[in-house]
N, C-alpha and C positions, 0 to 999 in steps of 0.2 A: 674237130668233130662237128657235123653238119648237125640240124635240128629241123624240121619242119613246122611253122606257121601254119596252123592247120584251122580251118573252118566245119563245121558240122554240119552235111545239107540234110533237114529229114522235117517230119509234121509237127505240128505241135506236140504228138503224142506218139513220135520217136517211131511210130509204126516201121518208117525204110531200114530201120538200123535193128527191128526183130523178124526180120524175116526168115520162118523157118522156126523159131525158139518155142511154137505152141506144139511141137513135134520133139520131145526130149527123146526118143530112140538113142541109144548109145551103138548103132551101127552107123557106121562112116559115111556111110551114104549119105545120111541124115544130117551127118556134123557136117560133112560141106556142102550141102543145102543152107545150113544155118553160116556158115563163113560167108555163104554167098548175100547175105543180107548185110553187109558191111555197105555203109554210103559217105564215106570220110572222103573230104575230095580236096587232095592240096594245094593249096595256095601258093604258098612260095614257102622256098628254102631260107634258110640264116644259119649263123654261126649257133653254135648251143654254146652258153653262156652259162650255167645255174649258180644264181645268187649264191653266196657263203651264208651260214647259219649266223646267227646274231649272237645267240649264246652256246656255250656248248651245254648236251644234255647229260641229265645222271647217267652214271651206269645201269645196264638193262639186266644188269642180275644174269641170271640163268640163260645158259643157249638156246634153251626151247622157245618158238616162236609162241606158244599159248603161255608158259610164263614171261614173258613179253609182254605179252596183255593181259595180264593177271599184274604186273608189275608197272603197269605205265599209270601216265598221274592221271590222280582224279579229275570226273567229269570238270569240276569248278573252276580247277586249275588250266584245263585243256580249251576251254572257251565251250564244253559242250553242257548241255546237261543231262543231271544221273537217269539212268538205262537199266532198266532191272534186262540183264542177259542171262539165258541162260551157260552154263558152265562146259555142258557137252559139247562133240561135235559129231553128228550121224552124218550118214551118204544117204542118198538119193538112188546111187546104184552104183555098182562098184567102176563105175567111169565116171563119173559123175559128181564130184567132193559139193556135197551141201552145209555152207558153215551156216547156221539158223541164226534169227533175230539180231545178223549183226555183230556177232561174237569177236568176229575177226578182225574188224574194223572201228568199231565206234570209239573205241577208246586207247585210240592209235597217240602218240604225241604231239602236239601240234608243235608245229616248225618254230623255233628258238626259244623252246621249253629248257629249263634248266639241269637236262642231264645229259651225260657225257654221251659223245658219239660210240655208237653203239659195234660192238664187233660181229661182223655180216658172216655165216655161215660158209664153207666154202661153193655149197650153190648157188647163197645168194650172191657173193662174191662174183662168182664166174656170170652173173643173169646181169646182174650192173654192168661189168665191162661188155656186154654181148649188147645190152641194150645202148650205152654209149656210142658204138661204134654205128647205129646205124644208119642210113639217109634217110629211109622215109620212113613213114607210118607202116609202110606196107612190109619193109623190109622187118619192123618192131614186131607188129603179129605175123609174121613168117617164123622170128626167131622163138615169139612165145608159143605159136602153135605145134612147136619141136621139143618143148618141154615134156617128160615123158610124167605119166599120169599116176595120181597118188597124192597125198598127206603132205610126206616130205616135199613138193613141187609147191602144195598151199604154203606149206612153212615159206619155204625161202622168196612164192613171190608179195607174201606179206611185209617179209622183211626191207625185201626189195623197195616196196612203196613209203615203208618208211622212211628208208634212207632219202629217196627222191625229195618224198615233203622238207625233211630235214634242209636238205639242198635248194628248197623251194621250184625244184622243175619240175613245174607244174605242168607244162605241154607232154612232159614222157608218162605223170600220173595221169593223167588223161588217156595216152594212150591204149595203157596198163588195162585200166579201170573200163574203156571202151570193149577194149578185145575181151573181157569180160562177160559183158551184156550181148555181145555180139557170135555166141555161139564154141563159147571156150568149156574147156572140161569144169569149171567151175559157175556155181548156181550163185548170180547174184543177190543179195540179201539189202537190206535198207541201208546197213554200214556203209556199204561198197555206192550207194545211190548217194548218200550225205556228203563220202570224200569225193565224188566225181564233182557233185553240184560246187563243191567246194573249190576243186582247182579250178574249175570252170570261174569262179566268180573274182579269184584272186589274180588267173587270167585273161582278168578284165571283158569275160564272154557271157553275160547275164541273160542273156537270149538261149544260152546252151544250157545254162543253170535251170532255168525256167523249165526249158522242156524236160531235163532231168528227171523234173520233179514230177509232174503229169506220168513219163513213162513206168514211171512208179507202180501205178495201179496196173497196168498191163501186166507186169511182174506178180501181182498180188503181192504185195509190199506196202503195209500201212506207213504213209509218213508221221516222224516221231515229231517231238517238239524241236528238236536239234535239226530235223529239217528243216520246218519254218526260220529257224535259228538260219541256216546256214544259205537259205536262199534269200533272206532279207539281206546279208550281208552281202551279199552278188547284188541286189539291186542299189546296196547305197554305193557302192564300191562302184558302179557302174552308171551312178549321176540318176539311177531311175526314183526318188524319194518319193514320188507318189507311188508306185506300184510296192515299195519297201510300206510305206503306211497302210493302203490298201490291206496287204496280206497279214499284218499287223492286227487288224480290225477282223477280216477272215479268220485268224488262228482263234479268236475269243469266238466268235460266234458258232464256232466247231467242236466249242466243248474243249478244246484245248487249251493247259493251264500256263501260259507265261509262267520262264522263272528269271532267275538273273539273270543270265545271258541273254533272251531274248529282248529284255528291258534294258539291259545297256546299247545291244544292240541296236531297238530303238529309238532312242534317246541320243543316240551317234546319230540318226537318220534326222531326228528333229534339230539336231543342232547346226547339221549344213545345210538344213532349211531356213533356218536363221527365229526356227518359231520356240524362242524361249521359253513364253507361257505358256505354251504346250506341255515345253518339258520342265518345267514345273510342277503342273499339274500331274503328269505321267509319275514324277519324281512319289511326289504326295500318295499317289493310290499305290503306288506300289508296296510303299510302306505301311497303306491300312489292311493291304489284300495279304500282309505276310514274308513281304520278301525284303530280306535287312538288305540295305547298299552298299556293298562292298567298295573300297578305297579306291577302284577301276570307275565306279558309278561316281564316288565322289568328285574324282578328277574330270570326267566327262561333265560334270554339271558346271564345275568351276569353269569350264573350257568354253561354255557354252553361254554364261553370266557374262565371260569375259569378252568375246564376240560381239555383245550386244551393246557393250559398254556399260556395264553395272559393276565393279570389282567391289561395292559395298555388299554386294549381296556376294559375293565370288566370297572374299572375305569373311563375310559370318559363315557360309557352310563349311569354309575351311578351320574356321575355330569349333564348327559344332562336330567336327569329325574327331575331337579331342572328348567330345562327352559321350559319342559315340563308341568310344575307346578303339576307333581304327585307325590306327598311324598312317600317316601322309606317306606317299612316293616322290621319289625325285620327279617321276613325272607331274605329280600333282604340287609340290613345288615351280616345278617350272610353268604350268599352267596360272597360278598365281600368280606368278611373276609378270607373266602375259596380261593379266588382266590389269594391272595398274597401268604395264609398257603401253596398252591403247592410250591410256590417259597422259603419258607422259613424265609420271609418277617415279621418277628416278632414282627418290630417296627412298620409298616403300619398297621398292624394287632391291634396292642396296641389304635393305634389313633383311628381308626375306631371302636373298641369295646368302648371307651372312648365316642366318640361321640353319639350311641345309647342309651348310662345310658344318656348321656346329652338330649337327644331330648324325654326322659321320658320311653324308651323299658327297659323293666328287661331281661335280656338274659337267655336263656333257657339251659338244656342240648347240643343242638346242637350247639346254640354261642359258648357255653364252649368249644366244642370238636372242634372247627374250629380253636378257641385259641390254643389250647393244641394242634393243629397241626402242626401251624407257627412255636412255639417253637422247637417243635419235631424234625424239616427237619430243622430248622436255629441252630440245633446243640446247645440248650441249654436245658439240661434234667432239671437242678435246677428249669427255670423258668417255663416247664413245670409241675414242680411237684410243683410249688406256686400255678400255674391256676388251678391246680386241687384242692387244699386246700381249695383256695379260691371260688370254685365252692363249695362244700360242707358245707361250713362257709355259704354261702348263700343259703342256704336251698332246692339245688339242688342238685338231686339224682342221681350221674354220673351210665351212663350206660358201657354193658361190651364195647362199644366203647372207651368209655374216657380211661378205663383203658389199651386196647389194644395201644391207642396212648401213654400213660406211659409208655408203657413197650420197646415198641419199640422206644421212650424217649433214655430212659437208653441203650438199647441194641448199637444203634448208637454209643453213645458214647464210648462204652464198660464195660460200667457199669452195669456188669452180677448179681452181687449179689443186686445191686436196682432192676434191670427189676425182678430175682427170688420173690423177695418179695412184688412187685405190685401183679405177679400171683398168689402168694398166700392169698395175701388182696381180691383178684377177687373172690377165690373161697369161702373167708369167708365170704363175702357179698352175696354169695347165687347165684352168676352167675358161669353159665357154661363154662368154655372154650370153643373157639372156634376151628374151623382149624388154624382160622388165628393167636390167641392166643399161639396157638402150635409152630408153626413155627416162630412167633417173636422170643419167649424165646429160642429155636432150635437156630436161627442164632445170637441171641446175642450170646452165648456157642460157636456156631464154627468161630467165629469173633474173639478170644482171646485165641481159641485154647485148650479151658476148654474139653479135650475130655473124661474126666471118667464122667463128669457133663452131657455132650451131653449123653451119648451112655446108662448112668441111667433115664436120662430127655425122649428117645426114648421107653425105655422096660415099662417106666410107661405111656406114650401114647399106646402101645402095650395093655397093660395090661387093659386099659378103652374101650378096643372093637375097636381102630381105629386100621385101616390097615395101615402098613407105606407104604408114595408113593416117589416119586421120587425124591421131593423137603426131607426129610428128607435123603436119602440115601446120597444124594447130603451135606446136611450141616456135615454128619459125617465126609466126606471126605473132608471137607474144614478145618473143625475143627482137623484133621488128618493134614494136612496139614500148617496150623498155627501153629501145635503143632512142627514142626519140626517132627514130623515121616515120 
């Protein structure tokens, strides 16, 4: 099944993609006047791929697509915040289905929520496979424009979107959610504006999120706080952290009230910025302005302490989440872990992974690689290469991570011919090297001055299509240089 890589050509305020829409007539004429304002223009094809769901989700209760949404999790839960909706759902005109303030949409599940995969209608059923099989964009709103008109059609393409997110194909919500705004029997609402900006940001398109959010008003559609919410997260998710802070500072001067999500949000944005005391400070007013930190907020601070190289401070908020009476996550375990592994801290590292098996977490890949870090910078390759063993003894499947921390393990120490033989377990395990894979094994060679190893280890990077840059030119000569030449 093909997929389309698709691009959005239109204004900053979406104008080419409503052309025709300030014209609701429910005579056909009218509706392909409004088809005709479609300006999606494709890029290239690829294979459709959609990611597997990480957890499976609860059961959805009831068949009806409104107990659906009566039954999906809480705002809190969902990454969104609470929405006073109304409960009804009126028409516009009897072509015309108007779900109002969002009802439809806002409190949809987000993609690897904890409840079971859900059982699809047999129209949403048949609307997934229809939509599966198509090639392009065009052929997707051909097939949705075939949908015959009514209730039952909202039911099943609500469900339909669910399942999508669930699946994370986010290019077909897109789709969906486009042919929507672009002249479909269906009147879009702020919901349908929050999930568009959303795949948009998650499909790494922050520029499309952006205008999303502008074409809003066109619509008469006030943006909620889960808007701001959900277009910050398009801008960090997309390297833009000034314009995520910016909008940040905008949502307060607008009278609009930050709550937690918006502030872990954030606080994620200030921590790949690398400005701790920022988020410090952020941390601080949040908690005078009313908003407790949830154990998500906690893990982000820790994560954030640890970055900068502080794990005494990472440390005390992790003990103050005990007075706080919010219990730690494995993730927030494995954050800690992290914050000593910059230090090298192998024994604090040891205690702290001990105590999560004790408090009943099974450590994941990522525990594992937070371990195998400690070791790595505390200058023990052996014990690292136990925590690897024993990562795979327990039925975890180390990724090319774990191994790049091995390798670069051994290199420290200057154990070139263990770091060689990790990289080759790597590639027999069916992972790719990386850059950074490259350049570990590079500087273990010119650490010890191995220069025929270096300058053969360089022509077979040459030889795989990478270009050598600056950081290899660099290890030859050091490698040159160790060697006594």
């Amino acid at each position: 099944m093909a997929m389309a890589a698709l691009s959005c050509i239109r204004s900053p305020l979406g104008s080419d993609r409503t052309t025709g829409l300030n014209e609701k007539s429910s005579r056909s004429s009218d509706r392909n006047e409004e088809k005709g304002g479609r300006r999606l223009e494709i890029v290239a094809f690829s294979e459709r791929n959609p990611k597997p769901c990480v957890t499976p989700l609860r059961s959805w209760g009831s068949r009806s697509a409104f107990a659906i949404v009566q039954a999906a999790l809480k705002p809190e839960e969902t990454g969104s915040e609470p929405s006073r909706v109304s409960s009804r759902v009126s028409y516009k005109s009897p072509r015309r289905v108007a779900i109002r303030r969002g009802k439809g949409w806002v409190n949809m599940p987000e993609p690897g929520s904890e409840q079971a995969p859900p059982v699809l209608s047999p129209g949403a059923t048949d609307l997934m496979r229809t939509l599966m099989t198509q090639r392009s964009p065009q052929d997707v709103w051909n097939a949705l424009d075939a949908l015959p008109r009514g209730i039952d059609t909202w039911e099943d393409v609500m469900e339909t979107v669910a399942e999508l997110r669930r699946k994370r194909n986010w290019q077909s919500v897109i789709l969906v959610f486009e042919w929507i705004l672009q002249g479909s029997m269906f009147k879009p609402d702020v919901g349908c504006f929050n999930m568009l900006m959303d795949a948009y940001g998650k499909n790494k398109q922050w520029t499309e999120a952006e205008k999303t959010f502008y074409l809003m008003k066109k619509f008469q559609c006030v943006p909620t706080v889960t808007s701001f919410n959900v277009l910050m997260a398009a801008y960090s998710r997309g390297g833009r952290l000034d314009k995520a802070e910016d909008l940040f500072h905008e949502m307060k001067d607008t009278n609009y009230t930050p709550g937690l999500v918006t502030y872990n949000t954030y606080l994620e944005v200030l921590g790949k910025s690398g400005s701790w005391q920022q988020a410090e400070d952020v941390f601080q007013d949040m908690q005078k302005r009313g908003v407790l930190p949830a154990v998500n907020t906690f893990t982000i601070m820790i994560n954030i302490y640890g970055k900068a190289y502080y794990p005494d401070k990472a440390e005390h908020l992790f003990q103050s989440m005990r007075k706080a009476l919010c219990p730690p996550s494995l993730y927030t375990y494995t954050a800690l872990i992290n914050a000593h592994a910059r230090e090298g801290n192998c024994v604090r590292a040891e205690e702290i992974f001990a105590e999560l098996q004790a408090m009943g977490f099974k450590p994941d890949v990522y525990t594992y690689n937070a371990l195998l870090e400690a070791y790595s910078r505390g200058g023990h390759p052996a014990g690292a290469k136990e925590v690897f063993e024993t990562m795979t003894q327990a039925g975890v499947r180390a990724d090319y991570v774990s191994y790049n921390i091995l390798i670069d393990a051994f290199g420290r120490a200057g154990l070139t011919t263990e770091a060689q033989a990790v990289y080759k377990s790597m590639k027999e395990a069916g992972f790719k090297p990386t850059m950074k894979s490259h350049m570990l094994l590079l500087s273990s060679y010119a650490k010890v001055g191995r220069v025929t190893d270096a300058e053969n280890f360089v022509r077979e990077i040459e030889n795989s299509g990478v270009e050598p840059d600056t950081f290899m030119f660099n290890s030859l000569l050091s490698a040159y240089g160790n060697s006594g030449r």
